[in-house]
C-alpha positions in Angstrom: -56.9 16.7 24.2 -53.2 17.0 22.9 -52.5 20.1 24.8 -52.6 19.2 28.4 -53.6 16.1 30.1 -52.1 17.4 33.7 -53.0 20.4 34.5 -56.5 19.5 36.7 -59.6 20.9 34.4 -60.8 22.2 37.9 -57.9 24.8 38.3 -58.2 26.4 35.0 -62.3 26.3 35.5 -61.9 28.1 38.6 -59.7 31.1 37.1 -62.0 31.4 34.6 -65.1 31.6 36.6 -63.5 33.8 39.3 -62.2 35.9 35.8 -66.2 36.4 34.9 -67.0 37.3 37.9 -64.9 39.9 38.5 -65.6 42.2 35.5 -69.1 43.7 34.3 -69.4 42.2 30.9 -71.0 45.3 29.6 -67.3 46.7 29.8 -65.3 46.2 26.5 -61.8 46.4 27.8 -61.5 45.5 31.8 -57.9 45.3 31.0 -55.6 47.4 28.8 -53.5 46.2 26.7 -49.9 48.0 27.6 -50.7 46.5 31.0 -51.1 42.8 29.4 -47.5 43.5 27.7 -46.5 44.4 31.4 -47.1 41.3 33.1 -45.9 39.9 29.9 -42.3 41.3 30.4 -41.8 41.0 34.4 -43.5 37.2 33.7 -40.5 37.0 30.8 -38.5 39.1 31.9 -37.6 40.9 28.2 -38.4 44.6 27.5 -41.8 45.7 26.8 -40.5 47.1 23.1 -39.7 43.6 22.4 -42.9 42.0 22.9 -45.8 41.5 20.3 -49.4 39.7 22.3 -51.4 37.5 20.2 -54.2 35.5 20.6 -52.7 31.8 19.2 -49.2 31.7 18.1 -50.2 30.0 14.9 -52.0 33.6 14.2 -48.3 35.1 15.7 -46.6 32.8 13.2 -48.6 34.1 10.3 -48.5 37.8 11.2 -44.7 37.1 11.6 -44.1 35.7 8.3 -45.9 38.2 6.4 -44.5 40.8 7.5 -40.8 39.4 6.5 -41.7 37.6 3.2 -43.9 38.5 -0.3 -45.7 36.0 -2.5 -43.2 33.6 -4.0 -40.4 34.5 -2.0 -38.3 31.3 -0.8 -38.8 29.8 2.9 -37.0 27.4 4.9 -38.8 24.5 6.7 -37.7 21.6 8.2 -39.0 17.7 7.4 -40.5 16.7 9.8 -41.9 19.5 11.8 -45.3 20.9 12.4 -48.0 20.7 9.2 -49.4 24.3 9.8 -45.8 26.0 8.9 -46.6 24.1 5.3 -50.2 26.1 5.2 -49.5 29.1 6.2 -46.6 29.4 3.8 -49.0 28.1 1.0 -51.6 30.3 1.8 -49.2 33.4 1.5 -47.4 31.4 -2.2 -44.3 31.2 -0.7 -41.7 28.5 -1.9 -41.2 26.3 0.6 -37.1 25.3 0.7 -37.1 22.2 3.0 -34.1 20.8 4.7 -34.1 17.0 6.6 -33.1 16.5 10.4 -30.0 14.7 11.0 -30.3 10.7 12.3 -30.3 12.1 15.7 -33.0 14.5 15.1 -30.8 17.5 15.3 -30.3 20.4 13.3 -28.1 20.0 10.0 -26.7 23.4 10.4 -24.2 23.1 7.6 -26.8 21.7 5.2 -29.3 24.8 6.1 -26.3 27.3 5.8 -26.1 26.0 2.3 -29.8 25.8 1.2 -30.0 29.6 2.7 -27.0 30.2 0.1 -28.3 28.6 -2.5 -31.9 29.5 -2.4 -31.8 32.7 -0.7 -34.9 32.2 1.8 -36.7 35.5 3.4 -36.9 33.1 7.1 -36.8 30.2 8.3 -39.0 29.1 11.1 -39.0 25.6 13.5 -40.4 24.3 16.8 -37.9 23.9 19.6 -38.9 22.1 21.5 -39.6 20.3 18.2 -43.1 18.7 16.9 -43.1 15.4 16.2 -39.3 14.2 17.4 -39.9 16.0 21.0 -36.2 17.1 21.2 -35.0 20.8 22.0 -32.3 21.6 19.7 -28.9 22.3 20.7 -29.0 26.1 21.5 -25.3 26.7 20.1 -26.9 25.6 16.9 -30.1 28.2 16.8 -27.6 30.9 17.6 -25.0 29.8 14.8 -28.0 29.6 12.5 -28.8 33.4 13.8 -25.1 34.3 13.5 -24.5 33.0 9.8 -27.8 34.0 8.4 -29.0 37.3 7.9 -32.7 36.7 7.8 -35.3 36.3 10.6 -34.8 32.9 12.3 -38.3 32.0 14.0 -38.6 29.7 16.3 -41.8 28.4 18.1 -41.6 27.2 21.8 -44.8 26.6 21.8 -43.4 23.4 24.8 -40.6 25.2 26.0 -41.8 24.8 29.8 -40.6 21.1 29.3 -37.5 21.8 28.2 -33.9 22.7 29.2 -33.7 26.1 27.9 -35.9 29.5 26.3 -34.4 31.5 23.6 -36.2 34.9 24.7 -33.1 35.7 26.7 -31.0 35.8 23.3 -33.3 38.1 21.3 -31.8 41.2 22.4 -28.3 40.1 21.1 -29.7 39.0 17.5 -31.9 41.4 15.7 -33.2 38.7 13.5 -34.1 36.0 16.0 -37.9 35.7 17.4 -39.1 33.9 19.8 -43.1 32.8 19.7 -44.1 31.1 22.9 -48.5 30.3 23.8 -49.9 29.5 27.2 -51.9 26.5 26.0 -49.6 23.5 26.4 -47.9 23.7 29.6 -50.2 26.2 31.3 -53.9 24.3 30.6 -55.6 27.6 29.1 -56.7 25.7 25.9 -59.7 27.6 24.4 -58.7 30.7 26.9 -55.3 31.0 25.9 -52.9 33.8 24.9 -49.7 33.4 23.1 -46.8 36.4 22.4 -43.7 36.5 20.5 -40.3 38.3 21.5 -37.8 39.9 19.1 -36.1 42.9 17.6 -37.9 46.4 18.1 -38.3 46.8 14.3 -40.3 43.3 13.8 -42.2 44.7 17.0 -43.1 48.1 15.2 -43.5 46.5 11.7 -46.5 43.9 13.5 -48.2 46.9 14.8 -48.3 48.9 11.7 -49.8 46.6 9.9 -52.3 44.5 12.6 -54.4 46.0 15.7 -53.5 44.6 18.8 -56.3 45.3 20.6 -58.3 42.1 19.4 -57.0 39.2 22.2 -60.6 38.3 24.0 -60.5 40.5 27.3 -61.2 36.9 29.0 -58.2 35.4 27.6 -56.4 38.6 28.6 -57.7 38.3 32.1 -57.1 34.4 33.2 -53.5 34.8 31.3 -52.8 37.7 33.8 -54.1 35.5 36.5 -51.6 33.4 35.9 -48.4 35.2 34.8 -48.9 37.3 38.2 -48.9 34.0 40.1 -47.9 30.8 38.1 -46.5 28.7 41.3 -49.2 26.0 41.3 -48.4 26.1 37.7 -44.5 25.6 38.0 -45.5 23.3 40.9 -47.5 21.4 38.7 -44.9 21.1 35.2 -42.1 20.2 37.3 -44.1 17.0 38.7 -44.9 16.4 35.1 -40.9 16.5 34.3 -40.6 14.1 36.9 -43.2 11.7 35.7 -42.1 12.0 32.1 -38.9 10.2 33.3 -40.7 7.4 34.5 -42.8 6.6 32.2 -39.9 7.0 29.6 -37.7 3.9 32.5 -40.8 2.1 32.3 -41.0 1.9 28.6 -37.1 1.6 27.7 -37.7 -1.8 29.1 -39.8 -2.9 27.3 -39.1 -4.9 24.0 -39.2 -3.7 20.4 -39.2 0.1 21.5 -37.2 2.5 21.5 -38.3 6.0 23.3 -36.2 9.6 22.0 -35.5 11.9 24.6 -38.6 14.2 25.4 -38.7 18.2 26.2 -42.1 18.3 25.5 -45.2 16.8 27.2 -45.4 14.1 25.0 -43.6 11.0 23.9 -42.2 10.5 20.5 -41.6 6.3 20.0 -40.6 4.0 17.6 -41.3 -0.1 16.9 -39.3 -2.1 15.9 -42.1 -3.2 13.4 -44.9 -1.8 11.2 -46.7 0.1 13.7 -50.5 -0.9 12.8 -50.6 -3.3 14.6 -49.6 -2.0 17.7 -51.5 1.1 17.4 -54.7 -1.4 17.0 -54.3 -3.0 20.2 -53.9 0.5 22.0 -56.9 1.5 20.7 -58.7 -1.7 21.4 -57.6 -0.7 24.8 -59.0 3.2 24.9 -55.7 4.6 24.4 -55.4 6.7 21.5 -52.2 7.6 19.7 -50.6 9.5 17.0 -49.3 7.6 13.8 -47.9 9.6 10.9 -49.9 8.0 7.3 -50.1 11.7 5.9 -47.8 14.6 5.3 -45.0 14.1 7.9 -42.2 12.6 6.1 -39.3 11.2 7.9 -37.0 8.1 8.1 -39.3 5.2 9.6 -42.6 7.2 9.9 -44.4 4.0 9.3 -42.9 2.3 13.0 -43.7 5.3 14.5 -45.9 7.0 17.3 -46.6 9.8 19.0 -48.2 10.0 22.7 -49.3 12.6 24.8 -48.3 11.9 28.2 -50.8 13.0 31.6 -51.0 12.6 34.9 -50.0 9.3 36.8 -53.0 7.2 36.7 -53.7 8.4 32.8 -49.3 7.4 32.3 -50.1 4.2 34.0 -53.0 3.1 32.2 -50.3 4.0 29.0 -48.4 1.3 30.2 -50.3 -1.3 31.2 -51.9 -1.1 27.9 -48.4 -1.0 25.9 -47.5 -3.9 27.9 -50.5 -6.2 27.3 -50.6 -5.2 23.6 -47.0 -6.0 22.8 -47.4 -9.8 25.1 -50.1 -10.4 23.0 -48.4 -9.3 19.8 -45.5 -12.4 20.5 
């Protein structure tokens, strides 16, 4: 349940249903595609040459990558980020160059520029906002990073409706810059979701040469519509969230033995100043489930750390009555 614990299960339920019911399922394709990419650029507001549809934007990710690197080329990842960038690039025997956030979980753009001369990576690819430290990236650094290096720069905003800034806007002024963005997170499609990614005409071309397009679920295709023609109880609903993000983020700075990183993503990335077993016992003791990091993530104090995914009011208050109890008892 990682994706969205705000959205109301209700809302999505009835675009769906209203979605079946508006098409005879004996027809294939209630929807055409060039239409979809439409919506997709009045909703982004990018040109329709830039735009590639996918079903997930892990599957966007992959088609993205092989299509700008061969089998044991060199690839640029950072530590930590998402664990799917790691098995993708194994799956397609890529070497897999990878560079550490700074203290402040920012990017170490002189340390990349360097590994990129040194190594001489086909792309590079990140999440912004970024999975697990829940920080967006200074945007003067993504841009330097697609000034200095001449090879695609990929970057996933996968939860850029909670943060400060998109990067689609800047495609059209870096021919190696893409943008891969998914209506799951912020927009509560889940299992019906869509994703696309934005970037140079070429990489456009090159995706549809090699991959049909014409393979997105009409259903997915359909409730996506729905809501790129009118996502206002949508908006409505992510900028409450951004409001109640804050609060729980007061609520917790309070708090001893915690410290809470700034979030631009709809969850909460926080650190103890202890082991974190313990803590993340009592939570669970309590019905609240978090993330800890015991396997592949590997970053300075993983083991005091945890990862929450932040809901709606009464779900955020149960958080932090829990939190509260579990670290009185802990004294």
């Amino acid at each position: 349940m990682g994706d969205n614990l705000f959205v109301p299960p209700a809302l999505v339920q009835k675009i769906i249903t209203n979605t079946i019911q508006s098409i005879d399922p004996r027809d294939s394709y209630p929807i055409n595609y060039f239409s979809f990419i439409e919506e997709i650029s009045r909703f982004a507001g990018v040109e329709v040459p830039t735009i590639y549809p996918g079903l997930t934007h892990t599957q966007l990710l992959q088609r993205m990558i092989s299509i700008t690197t061969k089998p044991k080329n060199d690839i640029i990842l950072l530590a930590p980020d998402k664990e799917i960038y790691d098995i993708i690039a194994q799956n397609q025997k890529l070497n897999v160059q990878r560079i550490s956030l700074m203290d402040n979980f920012e990017l170490d753009i002189n340390a990349i520029i360097e590994l990129a001369e040194k190594t001489s990576p086909k792309a590079i690819i990140f999440s912004s906002p970024h999975y697990p430290t829940a920080n967006q990236f200074d945007e003067g650094d993504v841009l330097t990073l697609a000034r200095e290096l001449e090879i695609p720069i990929i970057v996933d905003e996968s939860y850029v409706e909670f943060g400060k800034y998109s990067l689609i806007n800047q495609v059209q002024y870096f021919d190696n810059l893409t943008v891969i963005r998914s209506f799951a997170k912020a927009w509560g499609l889940g299992a019906t979701s869509s994703a696309y990614l934005i970037s140079d005409p070429k990489y456009i071309n090159l995706l549809k040469e090699n991959y049909f397009i014409e393979e997105i679920p009409p259903i997915h295709i359909l409730a996506t519509t729905h809501i790129l023609q009118a996502p206002y109880k949508f908006v409505e609903l992510i900028n409450n969230f951004i409001v109640e993000r804050k609060r729980v983020i007061e609520h917790l700075k309070i708090l001893s033995g915690l410290k809470v990183s700034r979030s631009d993503t709809n969850f909460l990335f926080i650190r103890y100043k202890n082991e974190i077993s313990e803590l993340y016992e009592q939570l669970c003791s309590k019905g609240i489930i978090v993330q800890t990091f015991d396997n592949n993530q590997s970053f300075k104090d993983k083991e005091k750390s945890i990862l929450v995914t932040l809901g709606d009011t009464a779900t955020n208050e149960r958080f932090i009555l829990a939190t509260i109890e579990a670290l009185e008892t802990m004294l």
